[in-house]
C-alpha positions as CSV (number, residue, x, y, z in Angstrom):
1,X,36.7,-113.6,125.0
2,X,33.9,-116.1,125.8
3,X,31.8,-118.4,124.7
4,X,29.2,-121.5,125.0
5,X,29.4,-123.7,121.7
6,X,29.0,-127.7,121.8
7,X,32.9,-128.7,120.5
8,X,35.6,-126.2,120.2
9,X,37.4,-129.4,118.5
10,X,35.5,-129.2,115.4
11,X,36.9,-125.7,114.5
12,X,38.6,-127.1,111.1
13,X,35.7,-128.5,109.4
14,X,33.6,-124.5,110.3
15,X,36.7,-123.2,108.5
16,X,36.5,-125.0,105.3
17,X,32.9,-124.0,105.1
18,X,34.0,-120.5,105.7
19,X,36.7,-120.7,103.4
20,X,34.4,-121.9,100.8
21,X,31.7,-119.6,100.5
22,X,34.4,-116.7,101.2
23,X,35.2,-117.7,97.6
24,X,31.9,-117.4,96.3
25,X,31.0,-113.8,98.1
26,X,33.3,-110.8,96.1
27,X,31.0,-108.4,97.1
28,X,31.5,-109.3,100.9
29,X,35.7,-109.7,100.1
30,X,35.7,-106.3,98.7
31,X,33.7,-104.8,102.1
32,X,36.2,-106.5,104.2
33,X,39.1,-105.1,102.3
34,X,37.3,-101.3,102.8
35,X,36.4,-102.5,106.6
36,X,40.0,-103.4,107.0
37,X,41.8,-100.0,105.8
38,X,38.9,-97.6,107.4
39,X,38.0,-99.7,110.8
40,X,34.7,-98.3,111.2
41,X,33.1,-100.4,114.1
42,X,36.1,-99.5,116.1
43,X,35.4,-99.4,119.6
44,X,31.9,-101.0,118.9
45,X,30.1,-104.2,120.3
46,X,28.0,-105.9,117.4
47,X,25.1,-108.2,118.7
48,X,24.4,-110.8,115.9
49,X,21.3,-113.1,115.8
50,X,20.8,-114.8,112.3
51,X,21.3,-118.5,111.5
52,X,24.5,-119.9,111.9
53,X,26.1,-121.3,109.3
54,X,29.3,-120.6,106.9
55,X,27.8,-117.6,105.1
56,X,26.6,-116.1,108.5
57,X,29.9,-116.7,110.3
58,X,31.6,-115.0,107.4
59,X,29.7,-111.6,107.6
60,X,30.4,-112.0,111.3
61,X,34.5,-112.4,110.5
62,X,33.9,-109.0,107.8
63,X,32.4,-107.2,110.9
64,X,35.3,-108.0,113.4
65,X,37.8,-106.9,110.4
66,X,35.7,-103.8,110.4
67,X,36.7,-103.3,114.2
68,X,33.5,-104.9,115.5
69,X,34.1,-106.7,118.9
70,X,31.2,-109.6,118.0
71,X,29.0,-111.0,120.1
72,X,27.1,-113.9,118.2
73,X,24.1,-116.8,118.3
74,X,21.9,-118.1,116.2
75,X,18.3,-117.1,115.3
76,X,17.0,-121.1,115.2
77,X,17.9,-124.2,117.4
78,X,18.1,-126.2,114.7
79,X,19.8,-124.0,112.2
80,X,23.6,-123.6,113.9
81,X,26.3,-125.2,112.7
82,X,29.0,-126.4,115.6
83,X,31.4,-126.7,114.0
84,X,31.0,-123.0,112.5
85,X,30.8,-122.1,115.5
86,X,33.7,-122.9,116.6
87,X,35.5,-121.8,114.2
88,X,34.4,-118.3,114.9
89,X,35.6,-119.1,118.7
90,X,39.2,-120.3,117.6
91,X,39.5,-116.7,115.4
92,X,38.7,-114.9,118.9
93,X,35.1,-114.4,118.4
94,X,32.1,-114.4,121.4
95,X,29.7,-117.2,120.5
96,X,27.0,-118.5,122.2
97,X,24.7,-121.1,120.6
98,X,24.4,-124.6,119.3
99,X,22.6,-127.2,117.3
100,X,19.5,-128.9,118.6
101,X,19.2,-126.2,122.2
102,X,16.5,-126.6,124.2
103,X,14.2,-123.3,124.7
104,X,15.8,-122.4,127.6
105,X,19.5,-122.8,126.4
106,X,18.4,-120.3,123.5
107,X,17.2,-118.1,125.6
108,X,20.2,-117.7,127.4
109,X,22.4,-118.0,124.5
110,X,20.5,-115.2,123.0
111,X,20.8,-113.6,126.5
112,X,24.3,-113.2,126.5
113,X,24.8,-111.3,123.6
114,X,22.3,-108.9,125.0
115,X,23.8,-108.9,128.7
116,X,27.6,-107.6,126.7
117,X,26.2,-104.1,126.1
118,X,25.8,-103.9,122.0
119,X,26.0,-101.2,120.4
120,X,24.5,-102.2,116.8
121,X,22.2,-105.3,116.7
122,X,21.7,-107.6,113.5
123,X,18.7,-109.0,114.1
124,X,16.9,-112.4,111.7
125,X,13.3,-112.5,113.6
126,X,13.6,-109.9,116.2
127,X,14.2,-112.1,119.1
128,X,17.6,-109.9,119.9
129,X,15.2,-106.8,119.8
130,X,12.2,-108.5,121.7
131,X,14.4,-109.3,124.4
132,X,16.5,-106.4,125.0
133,X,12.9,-104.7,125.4
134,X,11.7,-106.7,127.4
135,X,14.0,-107.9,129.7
136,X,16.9,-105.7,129.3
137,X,15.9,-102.2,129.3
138,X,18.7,-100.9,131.2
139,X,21.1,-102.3,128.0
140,X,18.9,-99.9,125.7
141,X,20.8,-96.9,126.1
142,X,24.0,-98.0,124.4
143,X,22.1,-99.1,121.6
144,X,23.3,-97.4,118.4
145,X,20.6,-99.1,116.0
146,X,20.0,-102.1,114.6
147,X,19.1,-104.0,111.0
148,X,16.5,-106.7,110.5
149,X,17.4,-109.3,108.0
150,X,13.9,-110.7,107.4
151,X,10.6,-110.2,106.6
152,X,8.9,-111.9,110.4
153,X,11.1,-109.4,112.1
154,X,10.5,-106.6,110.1
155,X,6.6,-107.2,111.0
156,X,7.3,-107.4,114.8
157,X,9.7,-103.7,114.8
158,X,6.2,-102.4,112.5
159,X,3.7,-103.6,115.2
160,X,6.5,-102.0,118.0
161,X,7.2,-98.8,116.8
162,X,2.8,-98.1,115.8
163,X,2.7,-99.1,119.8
164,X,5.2,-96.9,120.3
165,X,7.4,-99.4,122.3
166,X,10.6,-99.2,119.8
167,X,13.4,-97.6,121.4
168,X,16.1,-97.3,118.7
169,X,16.4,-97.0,115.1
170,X,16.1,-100.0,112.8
171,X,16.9,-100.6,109.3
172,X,14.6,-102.6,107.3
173,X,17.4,-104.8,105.8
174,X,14.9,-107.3,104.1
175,X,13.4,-104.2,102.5
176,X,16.3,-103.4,100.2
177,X,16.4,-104.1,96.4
178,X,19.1,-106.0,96.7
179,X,17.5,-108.4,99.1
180,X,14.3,-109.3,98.8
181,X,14.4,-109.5,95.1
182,X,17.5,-112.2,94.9
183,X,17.5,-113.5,98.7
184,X,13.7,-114.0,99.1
185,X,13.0,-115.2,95.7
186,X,16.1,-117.3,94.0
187,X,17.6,-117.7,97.6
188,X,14.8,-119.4,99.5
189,X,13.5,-121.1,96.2
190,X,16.3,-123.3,95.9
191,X,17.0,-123.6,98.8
192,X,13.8,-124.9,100.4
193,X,14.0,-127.4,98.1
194,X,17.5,-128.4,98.6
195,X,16.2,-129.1,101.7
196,X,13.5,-131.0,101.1
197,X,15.1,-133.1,97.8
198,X,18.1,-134.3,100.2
199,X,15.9,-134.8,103.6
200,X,12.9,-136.7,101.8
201,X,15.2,-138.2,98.6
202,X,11.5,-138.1,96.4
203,X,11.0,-137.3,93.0
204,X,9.0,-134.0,92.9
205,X,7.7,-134.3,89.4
206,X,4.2,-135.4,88.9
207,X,3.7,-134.4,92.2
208,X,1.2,-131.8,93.9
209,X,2.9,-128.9,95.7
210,X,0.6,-126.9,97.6
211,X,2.6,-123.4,98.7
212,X,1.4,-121.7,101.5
213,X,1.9,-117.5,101.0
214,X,2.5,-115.8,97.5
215,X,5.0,-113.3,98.4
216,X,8.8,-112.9,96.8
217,X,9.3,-116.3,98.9
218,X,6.5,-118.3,97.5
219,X,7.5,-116.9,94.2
220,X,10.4,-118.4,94.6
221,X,9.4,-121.6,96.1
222,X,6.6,-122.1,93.5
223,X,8.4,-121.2,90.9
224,X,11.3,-124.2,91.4
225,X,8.2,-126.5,92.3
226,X,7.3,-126.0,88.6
227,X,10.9,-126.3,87.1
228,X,11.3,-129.8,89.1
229,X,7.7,-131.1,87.4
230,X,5.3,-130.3,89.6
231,X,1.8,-129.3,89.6
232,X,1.3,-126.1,91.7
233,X,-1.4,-125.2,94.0
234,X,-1.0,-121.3,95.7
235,X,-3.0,-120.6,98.8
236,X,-3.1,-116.6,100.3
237,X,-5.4,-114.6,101.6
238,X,-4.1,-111.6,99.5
239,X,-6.7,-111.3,96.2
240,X,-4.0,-109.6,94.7
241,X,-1.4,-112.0,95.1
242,X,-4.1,-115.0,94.2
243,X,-4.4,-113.4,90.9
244,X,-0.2,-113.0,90.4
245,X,-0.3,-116.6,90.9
246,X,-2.8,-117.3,88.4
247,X,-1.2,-115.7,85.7
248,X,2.1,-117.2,86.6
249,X,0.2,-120.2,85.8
250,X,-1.0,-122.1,89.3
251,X,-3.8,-122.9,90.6
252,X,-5.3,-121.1,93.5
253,X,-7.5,-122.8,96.3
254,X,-7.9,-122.5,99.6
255,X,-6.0,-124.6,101.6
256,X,-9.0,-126.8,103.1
257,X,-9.7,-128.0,99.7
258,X,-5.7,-128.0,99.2
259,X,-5.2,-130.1,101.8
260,X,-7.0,-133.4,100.1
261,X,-4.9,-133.3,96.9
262,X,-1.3,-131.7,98.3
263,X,1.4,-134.0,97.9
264,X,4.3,-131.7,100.1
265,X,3.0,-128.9,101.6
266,X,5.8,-125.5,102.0
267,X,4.5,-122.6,104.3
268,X,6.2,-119.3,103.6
269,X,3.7,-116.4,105.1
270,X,5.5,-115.3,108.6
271,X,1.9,-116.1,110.2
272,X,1.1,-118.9,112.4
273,X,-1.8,-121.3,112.3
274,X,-1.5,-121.7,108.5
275,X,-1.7,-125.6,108.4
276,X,-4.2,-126.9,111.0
277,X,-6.3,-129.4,112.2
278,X,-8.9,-129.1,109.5
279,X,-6.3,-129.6,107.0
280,X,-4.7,-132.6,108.4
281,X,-7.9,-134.6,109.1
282,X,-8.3,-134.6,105.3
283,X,-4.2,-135.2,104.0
284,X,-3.5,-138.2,102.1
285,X,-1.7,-140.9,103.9
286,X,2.0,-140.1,103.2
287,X,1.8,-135.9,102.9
288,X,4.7,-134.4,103.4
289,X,4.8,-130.5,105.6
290,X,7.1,-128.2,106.1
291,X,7.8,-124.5,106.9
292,X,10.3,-121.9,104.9
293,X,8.7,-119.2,107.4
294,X,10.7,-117.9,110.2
295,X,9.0,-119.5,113.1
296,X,7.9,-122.8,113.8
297,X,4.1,-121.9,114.2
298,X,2.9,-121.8,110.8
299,X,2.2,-125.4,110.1
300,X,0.4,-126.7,113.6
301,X,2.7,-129.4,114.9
302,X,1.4,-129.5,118.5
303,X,-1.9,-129.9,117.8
304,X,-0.9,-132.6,114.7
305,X,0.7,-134.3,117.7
306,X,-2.1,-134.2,119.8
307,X,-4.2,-135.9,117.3
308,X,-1.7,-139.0,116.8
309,X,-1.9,-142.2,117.9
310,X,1.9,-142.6,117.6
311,X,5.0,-140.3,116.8
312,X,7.9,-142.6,115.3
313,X,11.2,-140.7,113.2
314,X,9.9,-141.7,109.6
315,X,13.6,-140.8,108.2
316,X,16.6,-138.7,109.8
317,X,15.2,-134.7,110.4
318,X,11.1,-136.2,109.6
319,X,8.7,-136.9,111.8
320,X,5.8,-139.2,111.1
321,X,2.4,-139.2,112.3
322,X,0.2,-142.1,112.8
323,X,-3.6,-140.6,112.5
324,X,-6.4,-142.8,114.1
325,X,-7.6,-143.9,110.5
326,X,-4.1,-145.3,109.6
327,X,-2.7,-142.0,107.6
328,X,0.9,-141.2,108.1
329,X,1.2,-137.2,108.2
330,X,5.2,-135.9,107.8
331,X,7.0,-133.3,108.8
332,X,10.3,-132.2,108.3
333,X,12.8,-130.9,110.7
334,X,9.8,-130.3,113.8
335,X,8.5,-127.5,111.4
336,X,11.0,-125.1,111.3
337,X,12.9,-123.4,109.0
338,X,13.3,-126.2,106.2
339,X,16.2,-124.8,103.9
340,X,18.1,-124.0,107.0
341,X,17.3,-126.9,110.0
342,X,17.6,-129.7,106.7
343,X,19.6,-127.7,104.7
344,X,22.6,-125.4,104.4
345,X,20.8,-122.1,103.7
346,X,21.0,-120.0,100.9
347,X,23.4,-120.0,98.0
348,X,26.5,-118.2,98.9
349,X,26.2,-115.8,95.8
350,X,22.8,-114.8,96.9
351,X,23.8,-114.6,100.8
352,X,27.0,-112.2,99.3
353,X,23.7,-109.7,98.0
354,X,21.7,-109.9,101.4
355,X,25.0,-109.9,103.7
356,X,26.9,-107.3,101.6
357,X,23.3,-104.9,102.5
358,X,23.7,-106.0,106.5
359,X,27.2,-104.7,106.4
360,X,26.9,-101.9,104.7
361,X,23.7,-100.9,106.4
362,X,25.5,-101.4,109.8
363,X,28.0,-99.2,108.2
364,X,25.0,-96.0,108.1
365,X,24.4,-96.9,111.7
366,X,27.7,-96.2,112.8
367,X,28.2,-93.1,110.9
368,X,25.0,-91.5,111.5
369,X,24.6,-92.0,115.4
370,X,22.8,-90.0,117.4
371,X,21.8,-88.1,114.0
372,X,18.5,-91.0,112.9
373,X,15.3,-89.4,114.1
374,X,13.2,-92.5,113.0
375,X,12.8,-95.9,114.7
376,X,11.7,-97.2,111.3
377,X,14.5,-96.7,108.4
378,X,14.7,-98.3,104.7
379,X,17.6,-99.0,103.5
380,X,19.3,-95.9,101.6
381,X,19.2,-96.5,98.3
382,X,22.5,-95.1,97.7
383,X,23.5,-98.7,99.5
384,X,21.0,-100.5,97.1
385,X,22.7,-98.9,94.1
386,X,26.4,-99.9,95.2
387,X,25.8,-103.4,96.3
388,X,23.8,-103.8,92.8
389,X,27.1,-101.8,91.1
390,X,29.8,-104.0,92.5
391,X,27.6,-107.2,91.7
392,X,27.4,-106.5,88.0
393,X,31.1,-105.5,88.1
394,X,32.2,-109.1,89.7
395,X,29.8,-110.8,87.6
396,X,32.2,-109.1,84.5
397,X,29.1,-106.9,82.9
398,X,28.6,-103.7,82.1
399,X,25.4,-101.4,81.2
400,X,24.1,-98.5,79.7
401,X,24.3,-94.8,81.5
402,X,21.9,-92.0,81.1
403,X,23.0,-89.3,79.1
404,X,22.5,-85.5,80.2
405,X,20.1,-85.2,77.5
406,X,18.1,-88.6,79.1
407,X,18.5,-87.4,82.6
408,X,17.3,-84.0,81.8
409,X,14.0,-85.1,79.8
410,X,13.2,-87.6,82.7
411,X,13.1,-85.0,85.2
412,X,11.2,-82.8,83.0
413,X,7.6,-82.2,82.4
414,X,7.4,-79.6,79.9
415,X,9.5,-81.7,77.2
């Protein structure tokens, strides 16, 4: 075993977070209990890239149960938790990352996983998948498959497999039913602005929220704006999306004319250059940015630093900028990922949903190598259909069933 964490002391206080939301994830217990008894990933190195925190380090400890030897960082600087990671170190796990690394220390935490061989690679962003391209292409022939957890990464494998550069199966994890539904829209909804509530400690009502990106995220996001009081401004460059937003009831501009009235500012599109110059030369004094997008290029923080005649630390995790008129611009956590670097991430019942999909999907690796003649997969929807079976069973419910009679007049056309 090895490793490269900041404390191994603070083991304890990971465990009590991974204890915690082990309580709150059934659908994950019962996959552990199956990985246990069966030990599929026997035999098998497991590269892991997502952020690390309890709910992470917990599909990491189902994984290892499962036979996995693991081989984990994080997928953001300043989303690990030490002592999370530690605790994944004292229970025998290989972990390389911590909070607050400079680029280079990522890049050779993210390294490491890469330079033990994997077999299957969970990926949150493709940086696991980027670099074994890239830099590691000797490392590519042990490769099994992978799974993508989000919707950045999933653009990246797209863009690599049309230039015919993708050299092993992936599975679309962010895809699934069973993730993008509950993980993109209830997940990052509440917890962007968990984030934001306890880093900025504002009232939201009465307030104008401009969201950057109508998709299940700025659903999500825009739709908890509303519940907290605010008034709701949309910005895409989708026409159809604009018009979903209208008739959920926002208003839709674009985000130069956005920019005058916004009060907090959330990006959530997985493109870059989405808040830029022209939008900050016209903020009110006080605005508030920040990013629920995977990378830290969506709102324009170089150039907004650029443009400053000072930089000071307006509160702990914001960063204020003094424009040459006198406005003070914000932004939270350097722009990156705000629910996760000034927050704890996702609700564990919603991570139990996404994570339960990773394992499972990892799972269909496994059993099906060497037989995958796509670099692209979806998720089966067998998979969709059990984690969405065993949700509604630990949640207590039951539902209807077709009958024969139903399923035969729905598969016929001559009724």
């Amino acid at each position: 075993m090895s490793s490269e964490i900041r404390d191994a002391a603070l083991w304890e206080s990971g465990k009590i977070k991974i204890d915690w939301v082990r309580a709150n994830m059934p659908l994950l217990n019962s996959i552990e209990e199956d990985f246990k008894r069966d030990l599929p990933f026997k035999g098998l190195k497991v590269a892991l890239s997502v952020h690390l925190e309890a709910k992470t380090a917990y599909l990491c400890k189902v994984l290892a149960a499962g036979g996995a030897e693991m081989y984990v960082t994080g997928s953001n600087p300043l989303s690990t938790q030490d002592d999370v990671a530690a605790a994944l170190v004292h229970d025998g796990l290989n972990v390389y990352a911590w909070y607050d690394a400079t680029p280079e220390e990522y890049h050779r935490h993210i390294s490491k996983v890469i330079e033990a061989g994997p077999n299957i690679i969970i990926d949150d962003g493709g940086d696991l998948v980027n670099l074994i391209h890239n830099e590691y292409p000797e490392k590519i022939k042990d490769v099994i498959g992978g799974c993508e957890e989000t919707t950045t990464g999933i653009i990246r494998l797209i863009a690599m497999n049309r230039d015919g550069k993708l050299k092993f199966p992936m599975v679309l994890v962010n895809n699934a039913d069973c993730k993008h539904l509950f993980d993109n829209r209830y997940g990052t909804g509440q917890s962007v602005w968990d984030g934001i509530n306890r880093t900025t400690n504002l009232i939201v009502a009465g307030k104008n929220v401009v969201v950057a990106g109508y998709g299940w995220c700025g659903k999500g996001v825009a739709m908890r704006a509303k519940g907290l009081g605010a008034s709701v401004i949309v910005t895409e460059v989708d026409p159809i999306k604009a018009m979903e937003a209208v008739m959920d009831g926002f208003k839709v501009m674009k985000m130069e004319e956005a920019a005058k009235i916004g009060d907090f500012f959330i990006t959530v599109t997985g493109c870059k250059g989405v808040i830029t110059e022209k939008s900050f030369n016209v903020m009110k004094d006080g605005a508030i940015c920040c990013n629920a997008g995977h990378f830290d290029c969506e709102v324009d923080v170089a150039r907004l630093k650029e443009m400053a005649v000072e930089c000071k630390v307006a509160r702990h995790n914001i960063q204020g900028y003094i424009m040459p008129d006198g406005r003070q611009i914000n932004v939270i956590a350097e722009g990156r990922l705000v629910n996760l670097a000034a927050g704890d991430g996702h609700p564990a019942e919603i991570m139990d949903m996404s994570f339960a999909i990773q394992a499972l999907s990892a799972l269909y690796l496994a059993q099906n190598r060497g037989k995958l003649d796509s670099m692209i997969i979806d998720v089966p929807k067998s998979i969709d259909r059990e984690v969405a079976e065993r949700k509604i069973r630990f949640w207590g419910l039951e539902i209807d069933k077709l009958t024969e009679e139903q399923e035969k007049y729905l598969n016929s056309w001559n009724c």
